[in-house]
N, CA, C and O atoms as a CHARMM CRD file, in Angstrom:
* protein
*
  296
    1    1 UNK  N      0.84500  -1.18600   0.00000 PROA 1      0.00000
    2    1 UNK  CA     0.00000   0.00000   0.00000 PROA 1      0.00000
    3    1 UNK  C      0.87700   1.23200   0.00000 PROA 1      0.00000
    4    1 UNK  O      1.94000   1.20300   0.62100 PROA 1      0.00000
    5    2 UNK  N      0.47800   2.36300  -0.69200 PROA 2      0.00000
    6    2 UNK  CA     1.05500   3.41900  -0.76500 PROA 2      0.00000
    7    2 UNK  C      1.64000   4.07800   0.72000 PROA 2      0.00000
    8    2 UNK  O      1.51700   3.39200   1.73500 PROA 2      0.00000
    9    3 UNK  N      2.11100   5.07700   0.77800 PROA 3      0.00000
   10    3 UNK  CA     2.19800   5.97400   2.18200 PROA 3      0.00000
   11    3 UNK  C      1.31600   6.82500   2.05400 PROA 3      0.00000
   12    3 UNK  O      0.84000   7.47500   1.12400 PROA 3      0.00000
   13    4 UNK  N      1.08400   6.68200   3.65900 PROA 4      0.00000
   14    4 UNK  CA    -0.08500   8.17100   3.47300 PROA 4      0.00000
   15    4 UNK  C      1.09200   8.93800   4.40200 PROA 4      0.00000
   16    4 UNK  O      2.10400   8.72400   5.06900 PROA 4      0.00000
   17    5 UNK  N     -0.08500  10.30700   3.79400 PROA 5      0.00000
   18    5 UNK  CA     0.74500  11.66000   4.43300 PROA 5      0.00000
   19    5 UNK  C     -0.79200  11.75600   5.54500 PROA 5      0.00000
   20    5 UNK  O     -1.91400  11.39000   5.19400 PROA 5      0.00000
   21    6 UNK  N     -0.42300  12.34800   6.91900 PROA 6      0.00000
   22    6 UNK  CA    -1.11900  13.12900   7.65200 PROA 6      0.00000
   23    6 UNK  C     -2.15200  13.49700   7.30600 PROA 6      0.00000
   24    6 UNK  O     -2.17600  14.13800   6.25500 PROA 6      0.00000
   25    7 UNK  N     -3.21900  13.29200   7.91000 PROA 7      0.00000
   26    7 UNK  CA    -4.34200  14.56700   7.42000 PROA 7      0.00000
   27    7 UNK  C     -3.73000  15.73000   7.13300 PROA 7      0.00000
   28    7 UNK  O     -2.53400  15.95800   7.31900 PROA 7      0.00000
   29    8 UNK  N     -4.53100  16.47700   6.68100 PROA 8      0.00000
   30    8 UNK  CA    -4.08200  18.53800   6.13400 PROA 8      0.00000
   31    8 UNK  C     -5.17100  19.01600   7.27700 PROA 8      0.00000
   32    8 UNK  O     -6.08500  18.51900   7.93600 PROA 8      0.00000
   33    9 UNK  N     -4.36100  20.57700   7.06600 PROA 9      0.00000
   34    9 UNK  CA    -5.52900  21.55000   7.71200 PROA 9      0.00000
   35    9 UNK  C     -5.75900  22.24100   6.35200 PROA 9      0.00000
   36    9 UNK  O     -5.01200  22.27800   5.37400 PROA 9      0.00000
   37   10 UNK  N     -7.11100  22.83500   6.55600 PROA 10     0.00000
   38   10 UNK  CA    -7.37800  23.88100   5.32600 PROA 10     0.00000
   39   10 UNK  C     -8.02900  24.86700   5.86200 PROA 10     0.00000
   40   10 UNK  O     -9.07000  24.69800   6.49600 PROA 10     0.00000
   41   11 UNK  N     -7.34700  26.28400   5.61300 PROA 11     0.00000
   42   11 UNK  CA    -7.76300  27.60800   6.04300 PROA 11     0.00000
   43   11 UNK  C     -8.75000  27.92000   4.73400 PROA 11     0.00000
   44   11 UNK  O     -8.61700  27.52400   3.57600 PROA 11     0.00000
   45   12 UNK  N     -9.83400  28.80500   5.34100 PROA 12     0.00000
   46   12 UNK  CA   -10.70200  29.04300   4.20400 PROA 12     0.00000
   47   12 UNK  C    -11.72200  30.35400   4.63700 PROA 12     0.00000
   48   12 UNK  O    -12.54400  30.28700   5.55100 PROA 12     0.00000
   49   13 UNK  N    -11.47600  31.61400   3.74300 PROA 13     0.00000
   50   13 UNK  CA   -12.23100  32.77200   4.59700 PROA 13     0.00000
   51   13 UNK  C    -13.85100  32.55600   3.52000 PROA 13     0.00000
   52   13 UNK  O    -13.79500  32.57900   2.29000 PROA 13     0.00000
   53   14 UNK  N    -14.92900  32.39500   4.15500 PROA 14     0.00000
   54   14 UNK  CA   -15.88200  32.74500   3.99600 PROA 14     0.00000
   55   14 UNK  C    -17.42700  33.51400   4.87600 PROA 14     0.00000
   56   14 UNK  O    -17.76100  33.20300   6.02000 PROA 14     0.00000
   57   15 UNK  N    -17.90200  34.16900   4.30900 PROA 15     0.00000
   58   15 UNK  CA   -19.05200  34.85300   4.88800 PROA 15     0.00000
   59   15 UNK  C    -19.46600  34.06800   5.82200 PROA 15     0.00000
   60   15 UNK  O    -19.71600  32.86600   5.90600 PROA 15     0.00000
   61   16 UNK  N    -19.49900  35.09000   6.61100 PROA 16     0.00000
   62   16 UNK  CA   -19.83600  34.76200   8.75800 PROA 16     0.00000
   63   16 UNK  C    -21.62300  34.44000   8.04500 PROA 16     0.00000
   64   16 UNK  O    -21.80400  33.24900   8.29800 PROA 16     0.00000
   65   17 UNK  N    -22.27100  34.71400   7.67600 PROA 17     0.00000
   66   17 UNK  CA   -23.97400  34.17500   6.88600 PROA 17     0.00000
   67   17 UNK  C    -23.62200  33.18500   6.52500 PROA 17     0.00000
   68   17 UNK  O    -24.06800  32.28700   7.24000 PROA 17     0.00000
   69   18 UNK  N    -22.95800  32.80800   5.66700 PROA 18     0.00000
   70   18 UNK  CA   -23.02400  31.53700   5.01000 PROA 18     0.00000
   71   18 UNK  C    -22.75600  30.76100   5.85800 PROA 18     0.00000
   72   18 UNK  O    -23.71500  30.08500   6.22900 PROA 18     0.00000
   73   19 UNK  N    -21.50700  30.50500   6.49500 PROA 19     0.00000
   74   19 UNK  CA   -20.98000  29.81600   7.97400 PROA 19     0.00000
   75   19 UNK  C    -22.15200  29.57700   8.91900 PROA 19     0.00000
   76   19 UNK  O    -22.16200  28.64900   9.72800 PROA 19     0.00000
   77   20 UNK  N    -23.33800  30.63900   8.74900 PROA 20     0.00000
   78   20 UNK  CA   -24.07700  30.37900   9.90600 PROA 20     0.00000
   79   20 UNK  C    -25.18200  29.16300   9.78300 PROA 20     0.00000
   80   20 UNK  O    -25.57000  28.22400  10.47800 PROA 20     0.00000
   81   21 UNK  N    -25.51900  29.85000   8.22600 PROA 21     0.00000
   82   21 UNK  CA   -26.55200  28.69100   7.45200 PROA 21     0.00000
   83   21 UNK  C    -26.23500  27.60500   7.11100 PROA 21     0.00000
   84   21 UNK  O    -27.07400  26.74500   6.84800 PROA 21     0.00000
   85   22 UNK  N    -24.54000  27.34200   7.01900 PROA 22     0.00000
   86   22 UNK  CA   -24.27800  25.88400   7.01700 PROA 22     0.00000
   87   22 UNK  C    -24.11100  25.40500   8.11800 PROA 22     0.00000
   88   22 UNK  O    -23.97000  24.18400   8.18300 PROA 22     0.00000
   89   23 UNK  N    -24.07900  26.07700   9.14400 PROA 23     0.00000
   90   23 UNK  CA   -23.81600  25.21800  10.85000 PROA 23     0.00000
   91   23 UNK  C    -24.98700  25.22700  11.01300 PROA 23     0.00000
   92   23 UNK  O    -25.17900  25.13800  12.22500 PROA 23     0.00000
   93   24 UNK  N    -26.31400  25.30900  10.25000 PROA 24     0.00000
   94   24 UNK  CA   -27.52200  25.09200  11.13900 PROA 24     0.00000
   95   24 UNK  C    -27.84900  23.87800  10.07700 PROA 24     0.00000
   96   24 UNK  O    -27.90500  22.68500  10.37300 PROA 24     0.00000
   97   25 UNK  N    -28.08600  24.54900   8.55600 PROA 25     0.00000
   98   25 UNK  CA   -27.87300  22.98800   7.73400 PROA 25     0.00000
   99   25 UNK  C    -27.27400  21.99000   8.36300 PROA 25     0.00000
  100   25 UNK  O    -28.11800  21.47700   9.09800 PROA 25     0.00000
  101   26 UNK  N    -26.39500  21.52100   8.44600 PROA 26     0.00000
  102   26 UNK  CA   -24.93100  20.85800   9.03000 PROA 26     0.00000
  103   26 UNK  C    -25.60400  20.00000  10.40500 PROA 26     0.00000
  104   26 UNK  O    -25.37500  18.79100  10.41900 PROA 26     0.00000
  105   27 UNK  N    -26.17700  20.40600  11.21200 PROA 27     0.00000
  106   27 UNK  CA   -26.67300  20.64300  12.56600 PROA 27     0.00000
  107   27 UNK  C    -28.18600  19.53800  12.00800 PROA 27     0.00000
  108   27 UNK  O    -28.45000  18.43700  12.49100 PROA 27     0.00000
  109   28 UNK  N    -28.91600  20.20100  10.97500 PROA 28     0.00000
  110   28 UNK  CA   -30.36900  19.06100  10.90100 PROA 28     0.00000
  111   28 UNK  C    -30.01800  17.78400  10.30500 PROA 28     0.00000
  112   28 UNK  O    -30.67600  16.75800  10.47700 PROA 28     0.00000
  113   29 UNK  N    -28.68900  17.89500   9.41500 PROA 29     0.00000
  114   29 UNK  CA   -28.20100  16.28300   9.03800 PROA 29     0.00000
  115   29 UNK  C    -27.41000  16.14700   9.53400 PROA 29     0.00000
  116   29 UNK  O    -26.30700  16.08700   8.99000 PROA 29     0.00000
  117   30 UNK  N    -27.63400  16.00900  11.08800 PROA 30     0.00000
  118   30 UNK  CA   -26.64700  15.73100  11.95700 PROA 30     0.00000
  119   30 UNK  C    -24.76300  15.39700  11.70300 PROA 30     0.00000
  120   30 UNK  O    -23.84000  14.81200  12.27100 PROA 30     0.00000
  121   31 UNK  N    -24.97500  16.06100  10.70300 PROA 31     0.00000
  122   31 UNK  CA   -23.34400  16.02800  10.41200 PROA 31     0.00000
  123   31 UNK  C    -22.51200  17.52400  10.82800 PROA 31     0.00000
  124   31 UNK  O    -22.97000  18.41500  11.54400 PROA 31     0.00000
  125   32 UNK  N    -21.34800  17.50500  10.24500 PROA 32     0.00000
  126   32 UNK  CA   -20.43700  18.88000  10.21800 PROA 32     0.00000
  127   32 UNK  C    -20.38500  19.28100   9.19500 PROA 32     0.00000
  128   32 UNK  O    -20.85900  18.74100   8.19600 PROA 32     0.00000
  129   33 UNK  N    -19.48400  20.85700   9.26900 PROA 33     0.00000
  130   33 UNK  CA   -19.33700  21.35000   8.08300 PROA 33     0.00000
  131   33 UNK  C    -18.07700  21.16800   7.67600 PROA 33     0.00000
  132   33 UNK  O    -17.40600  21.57600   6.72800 PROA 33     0.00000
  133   34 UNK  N    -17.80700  20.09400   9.08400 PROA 34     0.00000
  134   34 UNK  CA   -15.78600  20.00400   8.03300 PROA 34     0.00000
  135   34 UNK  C    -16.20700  18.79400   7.18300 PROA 34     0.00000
  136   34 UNK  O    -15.81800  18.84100   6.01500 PROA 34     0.00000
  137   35 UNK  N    -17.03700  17.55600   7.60100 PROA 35     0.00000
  138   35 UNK  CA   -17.76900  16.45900   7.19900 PROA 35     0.00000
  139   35 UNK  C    -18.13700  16.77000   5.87400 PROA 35     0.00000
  140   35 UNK  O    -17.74400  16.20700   4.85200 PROA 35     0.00000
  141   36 UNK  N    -19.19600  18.04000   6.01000 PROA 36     0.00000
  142   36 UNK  CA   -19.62000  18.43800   3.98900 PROA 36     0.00000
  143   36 UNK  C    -18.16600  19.06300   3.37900 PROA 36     0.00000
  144   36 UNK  O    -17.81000  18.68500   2.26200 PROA 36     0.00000
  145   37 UNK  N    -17.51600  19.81600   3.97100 PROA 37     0.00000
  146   37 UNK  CA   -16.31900  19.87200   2.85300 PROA 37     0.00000
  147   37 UNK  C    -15.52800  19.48100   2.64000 PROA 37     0.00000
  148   37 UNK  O    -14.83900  19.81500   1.67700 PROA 37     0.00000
  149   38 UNK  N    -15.14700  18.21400   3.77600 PROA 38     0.00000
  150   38 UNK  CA   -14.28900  16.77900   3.38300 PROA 38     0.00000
  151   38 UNK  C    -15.04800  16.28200   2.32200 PROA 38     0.00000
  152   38 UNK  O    -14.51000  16.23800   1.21500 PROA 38     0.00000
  153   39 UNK  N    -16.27400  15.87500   2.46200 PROA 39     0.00000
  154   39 UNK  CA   -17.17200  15.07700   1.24900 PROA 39     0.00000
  155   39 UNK  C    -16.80500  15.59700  -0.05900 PROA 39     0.00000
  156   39 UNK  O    -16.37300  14.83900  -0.92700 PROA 39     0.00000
  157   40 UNK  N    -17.02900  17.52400  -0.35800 PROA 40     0.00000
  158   40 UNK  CA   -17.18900  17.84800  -1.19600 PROA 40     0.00000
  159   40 UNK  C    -15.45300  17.64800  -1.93800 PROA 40     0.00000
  160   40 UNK  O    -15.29000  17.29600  -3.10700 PROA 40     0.00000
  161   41 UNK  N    -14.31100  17.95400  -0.98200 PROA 41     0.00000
  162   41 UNK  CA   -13.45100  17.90400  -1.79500 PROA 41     0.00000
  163   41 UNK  C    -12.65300  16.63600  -2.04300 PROA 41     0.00000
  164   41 UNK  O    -11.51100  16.73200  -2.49200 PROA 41     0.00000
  165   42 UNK  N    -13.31200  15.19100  -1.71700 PROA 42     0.00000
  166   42 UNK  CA   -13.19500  14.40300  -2.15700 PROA 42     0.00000
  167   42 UNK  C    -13.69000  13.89500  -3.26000 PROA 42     0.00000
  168   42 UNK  O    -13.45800  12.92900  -3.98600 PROA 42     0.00000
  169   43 UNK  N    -14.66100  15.04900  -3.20300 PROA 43     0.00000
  170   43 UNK  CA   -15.83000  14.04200  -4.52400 PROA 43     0.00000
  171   43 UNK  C    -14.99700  15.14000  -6.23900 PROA 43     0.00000
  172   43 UNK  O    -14.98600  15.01200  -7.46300 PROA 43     0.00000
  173   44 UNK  N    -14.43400  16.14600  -5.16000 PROA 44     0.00000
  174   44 UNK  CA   -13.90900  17.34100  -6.67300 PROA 44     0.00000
  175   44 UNK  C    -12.58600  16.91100  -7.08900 PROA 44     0.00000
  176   44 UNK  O    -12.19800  17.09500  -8.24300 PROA 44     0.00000
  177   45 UNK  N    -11.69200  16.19900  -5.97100 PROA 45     0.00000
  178   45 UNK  CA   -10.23200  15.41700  -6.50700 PROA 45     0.00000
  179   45 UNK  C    -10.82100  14.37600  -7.34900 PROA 45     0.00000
  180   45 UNK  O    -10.00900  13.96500  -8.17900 PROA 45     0.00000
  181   46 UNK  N    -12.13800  13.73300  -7.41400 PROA 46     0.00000
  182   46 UNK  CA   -12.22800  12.50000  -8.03700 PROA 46     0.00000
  183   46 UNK  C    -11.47000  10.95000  -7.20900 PROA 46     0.00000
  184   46 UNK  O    -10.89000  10.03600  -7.79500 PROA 46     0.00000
  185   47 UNK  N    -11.69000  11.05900  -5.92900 PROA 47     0.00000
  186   47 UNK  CA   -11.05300  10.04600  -5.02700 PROA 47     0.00000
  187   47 UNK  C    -11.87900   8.88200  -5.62800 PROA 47     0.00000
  188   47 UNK  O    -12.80500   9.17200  -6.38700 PROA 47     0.00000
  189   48 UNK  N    -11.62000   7.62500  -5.35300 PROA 48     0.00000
  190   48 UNK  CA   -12.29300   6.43300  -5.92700 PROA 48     0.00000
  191   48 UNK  C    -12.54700   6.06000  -4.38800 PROA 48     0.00000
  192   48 UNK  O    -11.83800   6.44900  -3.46000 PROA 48     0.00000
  193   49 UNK  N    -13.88900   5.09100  -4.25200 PROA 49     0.00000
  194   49 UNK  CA   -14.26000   5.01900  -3.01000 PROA 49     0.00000
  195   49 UNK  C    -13.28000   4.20800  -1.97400 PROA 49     0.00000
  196   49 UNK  O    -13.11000   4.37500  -0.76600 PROA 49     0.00000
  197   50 UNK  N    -12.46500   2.89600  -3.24900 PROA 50     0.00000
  198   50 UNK  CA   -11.90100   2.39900  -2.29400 PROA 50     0.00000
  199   50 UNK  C    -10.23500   2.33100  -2.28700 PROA 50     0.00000
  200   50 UNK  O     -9.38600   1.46700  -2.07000 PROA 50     0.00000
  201   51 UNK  N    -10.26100   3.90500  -2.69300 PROA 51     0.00000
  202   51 UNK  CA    -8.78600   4.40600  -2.56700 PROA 51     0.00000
  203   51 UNK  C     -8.04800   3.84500  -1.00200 PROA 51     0.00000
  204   51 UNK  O     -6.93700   3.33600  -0.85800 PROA 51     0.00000
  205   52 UNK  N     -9.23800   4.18400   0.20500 PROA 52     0.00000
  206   52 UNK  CA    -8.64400   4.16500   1.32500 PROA 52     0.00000
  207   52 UNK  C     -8.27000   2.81900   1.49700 PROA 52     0.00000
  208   52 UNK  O     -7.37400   2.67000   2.32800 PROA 52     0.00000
  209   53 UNK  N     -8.79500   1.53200   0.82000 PROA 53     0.00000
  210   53 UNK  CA    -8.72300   0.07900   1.16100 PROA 53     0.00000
  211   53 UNK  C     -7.62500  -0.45700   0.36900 PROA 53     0.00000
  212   53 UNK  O     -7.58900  -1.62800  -0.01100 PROA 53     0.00000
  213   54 UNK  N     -6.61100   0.52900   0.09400 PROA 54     0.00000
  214   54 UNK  CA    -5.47400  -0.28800  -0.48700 PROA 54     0.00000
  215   54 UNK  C     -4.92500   0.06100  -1.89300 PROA 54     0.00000
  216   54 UNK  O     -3.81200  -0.21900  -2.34000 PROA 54     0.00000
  217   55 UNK  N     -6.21700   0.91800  -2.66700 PROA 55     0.00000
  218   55 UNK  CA    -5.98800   0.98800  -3.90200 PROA 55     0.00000
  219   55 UNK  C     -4.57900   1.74200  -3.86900 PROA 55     0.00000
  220   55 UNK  O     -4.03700   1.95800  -2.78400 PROA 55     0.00000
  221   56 UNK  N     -3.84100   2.24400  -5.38700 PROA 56     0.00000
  222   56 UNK  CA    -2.65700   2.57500  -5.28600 PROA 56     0.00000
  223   56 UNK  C     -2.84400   4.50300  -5.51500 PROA 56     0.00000
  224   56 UNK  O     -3.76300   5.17200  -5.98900 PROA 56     0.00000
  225   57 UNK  N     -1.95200   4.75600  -5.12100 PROA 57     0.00000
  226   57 UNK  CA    -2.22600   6.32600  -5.29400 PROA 57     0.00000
  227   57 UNK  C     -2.10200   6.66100  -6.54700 PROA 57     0.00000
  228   57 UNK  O     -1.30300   5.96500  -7.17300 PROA 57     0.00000
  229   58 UNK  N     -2.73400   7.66600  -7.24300 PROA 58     0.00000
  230   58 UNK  CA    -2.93500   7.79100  -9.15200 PROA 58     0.00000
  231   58 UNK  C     -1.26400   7.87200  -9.23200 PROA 58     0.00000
  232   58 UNK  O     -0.67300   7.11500 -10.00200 PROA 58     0.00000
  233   59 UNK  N     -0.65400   8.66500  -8.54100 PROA 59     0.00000
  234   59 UNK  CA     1.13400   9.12800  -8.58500 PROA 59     0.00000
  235   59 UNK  C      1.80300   7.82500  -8.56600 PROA 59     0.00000
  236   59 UNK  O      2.80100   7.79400  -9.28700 PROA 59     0.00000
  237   60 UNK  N      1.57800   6.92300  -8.04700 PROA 60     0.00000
  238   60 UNK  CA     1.78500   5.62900  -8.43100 PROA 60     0.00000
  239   60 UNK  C      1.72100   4.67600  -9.27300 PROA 60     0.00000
  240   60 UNK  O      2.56500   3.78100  -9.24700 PROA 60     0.00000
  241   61 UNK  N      0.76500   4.68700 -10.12900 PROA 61     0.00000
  242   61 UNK  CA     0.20100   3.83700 -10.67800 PROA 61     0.00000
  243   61 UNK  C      0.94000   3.76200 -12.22500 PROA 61     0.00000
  244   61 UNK  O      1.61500   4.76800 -12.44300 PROA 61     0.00000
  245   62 UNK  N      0.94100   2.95000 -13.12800 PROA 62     0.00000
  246   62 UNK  CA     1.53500   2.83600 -13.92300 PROA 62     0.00000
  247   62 UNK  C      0.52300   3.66300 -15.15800 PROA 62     0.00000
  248   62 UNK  O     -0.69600   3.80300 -15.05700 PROA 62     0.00000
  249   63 UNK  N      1.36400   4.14000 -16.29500 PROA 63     0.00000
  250   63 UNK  CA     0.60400   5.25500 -16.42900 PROA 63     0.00000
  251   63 UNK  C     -0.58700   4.29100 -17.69600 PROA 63     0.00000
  252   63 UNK  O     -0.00600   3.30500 -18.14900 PROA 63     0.00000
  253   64 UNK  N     -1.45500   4.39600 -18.02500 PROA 64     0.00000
  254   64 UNK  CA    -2.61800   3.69400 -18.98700 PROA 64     0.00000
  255   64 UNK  C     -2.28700   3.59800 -20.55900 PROA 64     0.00000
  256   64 UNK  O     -2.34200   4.67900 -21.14600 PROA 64     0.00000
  257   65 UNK  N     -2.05600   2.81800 -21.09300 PROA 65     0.00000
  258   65 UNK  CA    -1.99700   2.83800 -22.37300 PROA 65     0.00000
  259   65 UNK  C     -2.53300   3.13900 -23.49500 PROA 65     0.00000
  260   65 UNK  O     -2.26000   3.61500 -24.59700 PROA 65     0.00000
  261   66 UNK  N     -3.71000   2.55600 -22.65300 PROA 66     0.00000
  262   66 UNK  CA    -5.01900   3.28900 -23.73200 PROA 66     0.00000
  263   66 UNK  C     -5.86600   4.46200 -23.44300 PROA 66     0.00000
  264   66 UNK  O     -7.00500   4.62200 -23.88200 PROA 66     0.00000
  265   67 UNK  N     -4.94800   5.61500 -22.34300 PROA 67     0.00000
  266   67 UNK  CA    -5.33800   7.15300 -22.36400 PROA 67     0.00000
  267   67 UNK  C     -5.14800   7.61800 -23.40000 PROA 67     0.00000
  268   67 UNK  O     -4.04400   7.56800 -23.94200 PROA 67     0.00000
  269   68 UNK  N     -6.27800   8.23300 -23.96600 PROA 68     0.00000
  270   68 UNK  CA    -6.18300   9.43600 -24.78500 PROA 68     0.00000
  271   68 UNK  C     -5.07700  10.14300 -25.08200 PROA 68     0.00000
  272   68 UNK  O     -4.44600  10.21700 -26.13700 PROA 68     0.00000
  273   69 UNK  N     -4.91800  10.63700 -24.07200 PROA 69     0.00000
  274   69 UNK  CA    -3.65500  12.13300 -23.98700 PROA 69     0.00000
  275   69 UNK  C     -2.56300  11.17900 -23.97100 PROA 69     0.00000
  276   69 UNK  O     -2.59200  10.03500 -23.51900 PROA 69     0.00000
  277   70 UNK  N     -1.60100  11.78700 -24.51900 PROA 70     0.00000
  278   70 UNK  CA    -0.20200  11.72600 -24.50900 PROA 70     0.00000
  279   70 UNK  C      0.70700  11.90800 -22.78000 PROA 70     0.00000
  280   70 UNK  O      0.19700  12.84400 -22.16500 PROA 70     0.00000
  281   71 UNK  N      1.46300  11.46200 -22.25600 PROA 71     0.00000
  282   71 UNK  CA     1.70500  11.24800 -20.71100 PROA 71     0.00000
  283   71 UNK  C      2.04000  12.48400 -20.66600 PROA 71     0.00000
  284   71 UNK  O      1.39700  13.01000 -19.75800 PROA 71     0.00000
  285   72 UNK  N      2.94400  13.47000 -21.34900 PROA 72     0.00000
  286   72 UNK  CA     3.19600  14.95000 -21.08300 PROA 72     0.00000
  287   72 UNK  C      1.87500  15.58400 -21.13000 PROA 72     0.00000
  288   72 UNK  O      1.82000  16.62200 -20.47200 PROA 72     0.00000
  289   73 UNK  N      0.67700  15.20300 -21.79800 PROA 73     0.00000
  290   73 UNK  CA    -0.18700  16.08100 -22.03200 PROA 73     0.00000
  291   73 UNK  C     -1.50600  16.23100 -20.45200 PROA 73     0.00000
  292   73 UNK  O     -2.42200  17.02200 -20.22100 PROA 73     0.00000
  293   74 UNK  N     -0.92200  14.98700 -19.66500 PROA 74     0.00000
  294   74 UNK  CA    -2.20200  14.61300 -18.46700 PROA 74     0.00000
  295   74 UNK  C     -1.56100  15.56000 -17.30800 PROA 74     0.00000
  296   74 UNK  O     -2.11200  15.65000 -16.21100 PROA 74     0.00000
């Protein structure tokens, strides 16, 4: 299995309103708002679900033959 690195922190300035309406959103689906923007920026890297169970990291992986693009071009 690959290495993992540490969790990250992520600094992020947005509107004290918006912050408020997602901690009350956040709050009725009993989840968080670090929870929705872990979700969201997993789902925007394109993570595969069972990256965490072993799969290999994309930086790893041998590169596809039958990609489209050219390996300089990805």
């Amino acid at each position: 299995m690959g290495r993992r690195f540490p969790d990250a922190n992520l600094t992020i300035r947005v509107d004290p309103d918006t912050v408020m309406w997602a901690r009350v959103r956040a709050l009725q689906r009993r989840t968080s708002i670090s929870q929705v923007i872990r979700r969201c920026l997993e789902a925007y890297a394109g993570i595969p679900d069972g990256w965490k169970q072993g799969l290999p990291l994309p930086w790893e992986s041998a590169p596809d033959p039958e990609h489209p693009l050219a390996p300089e071009d990805r």
